[in-house]
N, C-alpha and C positions, 0 to 999 in steps of 0.2 A: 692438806691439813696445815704445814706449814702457812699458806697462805692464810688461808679463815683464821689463826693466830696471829700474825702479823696484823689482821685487817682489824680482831679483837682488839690488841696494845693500842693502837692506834686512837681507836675508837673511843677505848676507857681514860685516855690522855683526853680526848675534845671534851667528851662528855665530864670529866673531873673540870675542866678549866671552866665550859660552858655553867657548870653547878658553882664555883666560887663567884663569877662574872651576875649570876641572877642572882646568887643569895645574897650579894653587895648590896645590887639594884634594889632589890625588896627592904634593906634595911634602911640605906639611905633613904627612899620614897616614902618608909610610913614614917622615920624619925621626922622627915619635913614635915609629914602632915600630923604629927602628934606634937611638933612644936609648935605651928603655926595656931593647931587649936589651942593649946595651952595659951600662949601670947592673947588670944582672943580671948577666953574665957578668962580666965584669972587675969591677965593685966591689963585687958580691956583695949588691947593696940589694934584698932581697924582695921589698919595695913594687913596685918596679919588674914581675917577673915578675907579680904578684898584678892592677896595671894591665894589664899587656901580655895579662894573659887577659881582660882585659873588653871589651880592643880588637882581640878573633877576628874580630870582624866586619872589619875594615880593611883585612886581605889581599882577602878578595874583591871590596870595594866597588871598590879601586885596579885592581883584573882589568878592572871592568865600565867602571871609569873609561879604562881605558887603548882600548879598544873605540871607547866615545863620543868619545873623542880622534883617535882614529883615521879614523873616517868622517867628524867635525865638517873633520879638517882635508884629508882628500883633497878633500871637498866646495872648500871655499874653494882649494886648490892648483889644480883643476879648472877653474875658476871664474878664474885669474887662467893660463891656459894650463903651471903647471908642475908638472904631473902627472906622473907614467913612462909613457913614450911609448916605442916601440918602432918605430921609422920608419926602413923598408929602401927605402919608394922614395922619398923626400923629397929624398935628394942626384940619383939617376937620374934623377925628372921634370923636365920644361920646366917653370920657373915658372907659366906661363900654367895649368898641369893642376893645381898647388899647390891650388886653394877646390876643384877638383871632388873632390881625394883628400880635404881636410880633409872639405868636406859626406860624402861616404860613409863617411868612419871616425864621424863622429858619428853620421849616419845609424844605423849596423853598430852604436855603444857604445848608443845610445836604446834599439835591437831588445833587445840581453844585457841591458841595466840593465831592461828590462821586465818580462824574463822573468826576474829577480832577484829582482825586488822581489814578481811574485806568489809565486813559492816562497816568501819568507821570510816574507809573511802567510799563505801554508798551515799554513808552518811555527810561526808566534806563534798560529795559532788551536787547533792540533792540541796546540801547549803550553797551551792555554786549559782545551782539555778535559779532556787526560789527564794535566798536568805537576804537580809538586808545587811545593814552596815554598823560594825562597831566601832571601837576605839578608834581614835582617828581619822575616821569616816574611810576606815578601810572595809572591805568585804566582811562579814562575820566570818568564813570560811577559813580566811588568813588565820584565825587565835583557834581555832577549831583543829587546823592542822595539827596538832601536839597529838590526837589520838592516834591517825594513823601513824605517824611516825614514833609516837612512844612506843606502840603495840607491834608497833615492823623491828625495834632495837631488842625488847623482851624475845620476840621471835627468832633474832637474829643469834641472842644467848642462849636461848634454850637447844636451840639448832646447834649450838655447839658443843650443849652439854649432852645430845642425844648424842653426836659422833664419837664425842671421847668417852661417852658411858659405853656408846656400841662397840669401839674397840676394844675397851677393857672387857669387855663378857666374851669377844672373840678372843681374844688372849688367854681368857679362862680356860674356856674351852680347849683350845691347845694344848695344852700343857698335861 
């Protein structure tokens, strides 16, 4: 238990860093590219459009950017309980039933995020085989990777909130 928390702190430390490191990347890239159109359009600087073509690539990078941002930060929202939650019986239960509905909604999120995360490596191996090439004439699969590995981090919190939801109903019960 100790460890799966240690390897949690850890984790939610990369992933905060990784999330300031892309949200940077994302604003610098569209400010270039919402300057350089401006420059072009209202000031009429050629340079500008002649740049803004060599930075084709930066609409899609911020696409892929926006994705990684996305799963980095459900991951950690996850991870600290404020995630969208959708909780119809949380007002109706007796407190005391509260850890047994938390452990079975984790329970129930581990099962879906399982069977997530294998699809989405079907899916990155099937882009292995037969996919072509994106962003800098890398593999499509590389910017693809973001699903299994968002859906294996989701997995990895929800797994943690089965354990400590499960020991807290074993404690219950004790007592």
């Amino acid at each position: 238990m100790k460890t799966l928390d240690c390897i949690d702190r850890a984790l939610a430390r990369v992933e905060g860093w990784l999330i300031i490191a892309l949200l940077w990347a994302m604003v610098v890239l569209t400010f270039i590219q919402v300057g350089l159109r401006s420059l072009y359009t209202h000031g009429h600087f050629f340079w500008a459009n002649e740049m803004l073509g060599n930075l084709d690539w930066s609409g899609p990078l911020v696409q892929l950017l926006v994705l990684w941002l996305t799963f980095l930060g459900s991951s950690l929202l996850t991870r600290t309980g404020k995630h969208i939650k959708i909780d119809l019986f949380g007002a109706l239960l007796p407190a005391r039933w509260l850890p047994v509905r938390g452990f079975i909604l984790a329970l129930v999120s581990v099962f879906i995020l399982g069977i997530m995360v294998k699809v989405c490596v079907d899916y990155v191996m099937m882009e292995m085989e037969f996919g072509g090439t994106s962003l800098f004439y890398l593999p499509s699969w590389v910017g693809q990777m973001i699903l299994p590995v968002g859906f294996t981090l989701l997995f990895f919190r929800f797994l943690i909130k089965a354990i400590n939801q499960g020991a807290q109903v074993v404690r219950g019960l004790l007592k």
